[in-house]
N, C-alpha and C positions, 0 to 999 in steps of 0.2 A: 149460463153466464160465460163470455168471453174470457179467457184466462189473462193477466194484466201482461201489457207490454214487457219485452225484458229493457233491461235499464245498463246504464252506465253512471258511476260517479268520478267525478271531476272535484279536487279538494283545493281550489287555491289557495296560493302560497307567498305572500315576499318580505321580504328583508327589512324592506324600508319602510316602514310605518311609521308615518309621523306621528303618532302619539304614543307608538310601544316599536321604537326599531329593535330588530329581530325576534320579535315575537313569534315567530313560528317556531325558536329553539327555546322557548322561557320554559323553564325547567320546572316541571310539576310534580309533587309528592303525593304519590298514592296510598293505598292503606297499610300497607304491607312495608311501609319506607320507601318503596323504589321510585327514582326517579328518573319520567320520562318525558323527554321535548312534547311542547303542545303538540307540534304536526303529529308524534306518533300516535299519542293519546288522541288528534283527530280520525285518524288513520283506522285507530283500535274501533273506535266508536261507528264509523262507514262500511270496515268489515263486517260488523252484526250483521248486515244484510246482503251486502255482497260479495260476492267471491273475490277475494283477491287481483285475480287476475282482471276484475272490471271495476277497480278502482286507482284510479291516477292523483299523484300529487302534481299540479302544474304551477311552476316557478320559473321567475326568471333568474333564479341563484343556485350557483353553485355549490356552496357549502350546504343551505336546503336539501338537496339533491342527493348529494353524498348522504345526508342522513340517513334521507328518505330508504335510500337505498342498501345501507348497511341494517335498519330493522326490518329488510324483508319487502317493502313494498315499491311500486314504480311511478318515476320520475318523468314528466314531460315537460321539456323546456320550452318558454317561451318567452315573447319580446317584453325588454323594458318599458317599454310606453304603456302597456295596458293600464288602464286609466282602474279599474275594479275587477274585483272577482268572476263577473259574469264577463267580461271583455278578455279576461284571459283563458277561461272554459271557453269563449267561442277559438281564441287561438289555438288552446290548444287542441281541439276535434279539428282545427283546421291540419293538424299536427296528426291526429291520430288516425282520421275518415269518417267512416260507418263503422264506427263501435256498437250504437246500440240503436233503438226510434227513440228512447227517451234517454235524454241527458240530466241529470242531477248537477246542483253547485251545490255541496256539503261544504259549509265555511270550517274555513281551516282555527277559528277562534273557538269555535262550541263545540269544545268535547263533551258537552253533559247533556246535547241534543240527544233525546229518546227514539232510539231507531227505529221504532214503529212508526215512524211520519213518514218514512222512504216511502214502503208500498201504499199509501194511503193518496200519498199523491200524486205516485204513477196512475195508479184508477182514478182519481179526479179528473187526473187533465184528460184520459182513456175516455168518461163521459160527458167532456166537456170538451167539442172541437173546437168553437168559438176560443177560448182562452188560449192566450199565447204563454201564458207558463201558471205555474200551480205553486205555493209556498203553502205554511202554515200558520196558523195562530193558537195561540194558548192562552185559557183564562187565567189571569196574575191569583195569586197567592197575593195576602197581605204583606207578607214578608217580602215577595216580591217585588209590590209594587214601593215600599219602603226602601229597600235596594236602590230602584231608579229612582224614586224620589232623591235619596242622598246623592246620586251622583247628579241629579239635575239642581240640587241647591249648591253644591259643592263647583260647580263648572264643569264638572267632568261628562264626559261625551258615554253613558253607558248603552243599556239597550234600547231597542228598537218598538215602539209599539204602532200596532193600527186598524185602522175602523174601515168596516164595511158594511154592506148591505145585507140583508135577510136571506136574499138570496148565494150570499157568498160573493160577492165584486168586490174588491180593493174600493176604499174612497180615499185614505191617504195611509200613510207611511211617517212617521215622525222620530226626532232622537228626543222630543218632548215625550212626557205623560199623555196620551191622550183616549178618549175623551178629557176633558177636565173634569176631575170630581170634585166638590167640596169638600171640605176638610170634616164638616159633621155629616157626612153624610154615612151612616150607620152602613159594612158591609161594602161600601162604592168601589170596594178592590174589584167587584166582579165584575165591573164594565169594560175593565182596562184590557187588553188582550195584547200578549207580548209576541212579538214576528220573532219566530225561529228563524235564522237565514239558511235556510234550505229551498232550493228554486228547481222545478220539475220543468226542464223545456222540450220542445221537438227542435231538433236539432235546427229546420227553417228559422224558425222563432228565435235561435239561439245566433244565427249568422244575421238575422234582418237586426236586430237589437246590439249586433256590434256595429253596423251598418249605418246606424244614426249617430246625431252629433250628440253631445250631453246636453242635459235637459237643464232652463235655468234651476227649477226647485232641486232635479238630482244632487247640483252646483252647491246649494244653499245648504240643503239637508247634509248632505255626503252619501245620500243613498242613494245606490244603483237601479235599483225598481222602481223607483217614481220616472225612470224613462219611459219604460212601455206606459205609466199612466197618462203623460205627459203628451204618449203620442197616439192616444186612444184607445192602446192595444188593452183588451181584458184581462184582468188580472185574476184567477181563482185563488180566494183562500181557504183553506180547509181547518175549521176550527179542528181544536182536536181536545180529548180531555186532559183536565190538570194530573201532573203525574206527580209523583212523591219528595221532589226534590224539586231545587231553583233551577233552571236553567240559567245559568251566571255564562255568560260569555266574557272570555280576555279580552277586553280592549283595552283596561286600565293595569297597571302594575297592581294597585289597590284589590282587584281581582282574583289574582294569585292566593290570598288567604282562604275567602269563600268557597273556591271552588275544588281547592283540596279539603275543605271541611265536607264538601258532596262526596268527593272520590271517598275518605274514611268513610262517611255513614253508609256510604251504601257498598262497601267492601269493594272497592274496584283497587287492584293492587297496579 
């Protein structure tokens, strides 16, 4: 068997989040009391798998940067208009060259993403030349899916879920629950499956995908990936198994409590 691609990751980063401005510095309490900006803690969690040196924070902020850059790790700037995370991994490899064949977008909100999905889908997309990028999926937990349920009755924008084919094709991407379960339906957490925003590209795929305009549904959703759906391009997902904790992403202030109750149980200082 072919030894898997080497890889690069790319953590986007900025300031200005309309629903959590400055969230890349929202300060998170680990086990041990210490307290560290998400970016690091996204930084810490990217390290698992790769060397330092082949992981970038790209932002278009300053003070980001400095951070980035005072706990050790490296900072690539790029332009304010990037519309999403994947539009600024493609600036910034525009930035950086030929780093690696496979490019990674490690979102800078999920620090409780389980590094083992890195290499899983660098070899997806490795046996998959048709697909122009590779992400994840994970079976919810009840607890999980109770989670997004409360932020979906509440108004609030939480995670991500989505359906696909038997064969692993993307069919959509939603900030809803989806499939739709019934309420009595004994168990129906197991059909939900939450999208890690982890995005495996080849670098082509990664410049053709800045290349296009946005897509209306991307518009509507606020998700990035429903552009390659939008524009035919295949999507690989790679289920993966359920791991021992939520994978809670920051997107809400409200989130801040949950996902330092992860960091405590599972001893991450």
């Amino acid at each position: 068997m072919a030894a898997p691609a080497p890889f690069a990751i790319i953590i986007p980063a900025r300031n200005a989040s309309t629903r959590y401005p400055g969230k890349p510095l929202a300060p998170l309490r680990g086990a041990t009391g210490q307290v560290r900006p998400l970016i690091e803690r996204s930084w810490i969690a990217a390290t698992q798998v790769a060397a330092p040196a082949q992981v970038w924070v790209a932002t278009d902020d300053q003070g980001i940067a400095e951070v980035v850059r005072e706990f050790g790790g490296q900072a690539v700037m790029t332009p304010e208009n990037c519309r999403n995370g994947t539009e600024r991994c493609a600036a910034a490899l525009a930035v950086l060259g030929d780093i690696a064949p496979v490019v990674l977008n490690f979102q800078g909100d999920a620090p409780l993403t389980p590094s083992h999905v890195v290499p899983e889908l660098v070899a997806a997309l490795g046996h998959d030349p048709d697909a122009a990028m590779a992400t994840p999926a994970m079976r919810c937990s009840a607890s999980m899916v109770a989670h997004l349920l409360a932020d979906q009755a509440a108004g609030r924008v939480g995670g991500t879920t989505v359906t696909f084919t038997p064969a692993g094709r993307a069919l959509y991407f939603s900030k809803r629950v989806i499939p739709h379960v019934p309420a009595d339906a004994a168990g129906g957490h197991v059909h939900v499956h939450l999208h890690l925003g982890v995005y495996a590209f080849r670098p082509a795929a990664l410049a053709a995908y800045a290349a296009l305009a946005p897509s209306p549904l991307e518009q509507i959703e606020g998700l990035e990936q429903l552009r390659f759906l939008e524009a035919g391009l295949p999507v690989r997902v790679v289920p993966i198994d359920a791991v021992g904790w939520d994978c809670i992403e920051l997107n809400n202030p409200q989130d801040v409590p949950p996902i330092e109750a992860v960091l405590l149980a599972r001893g991450i200082a």
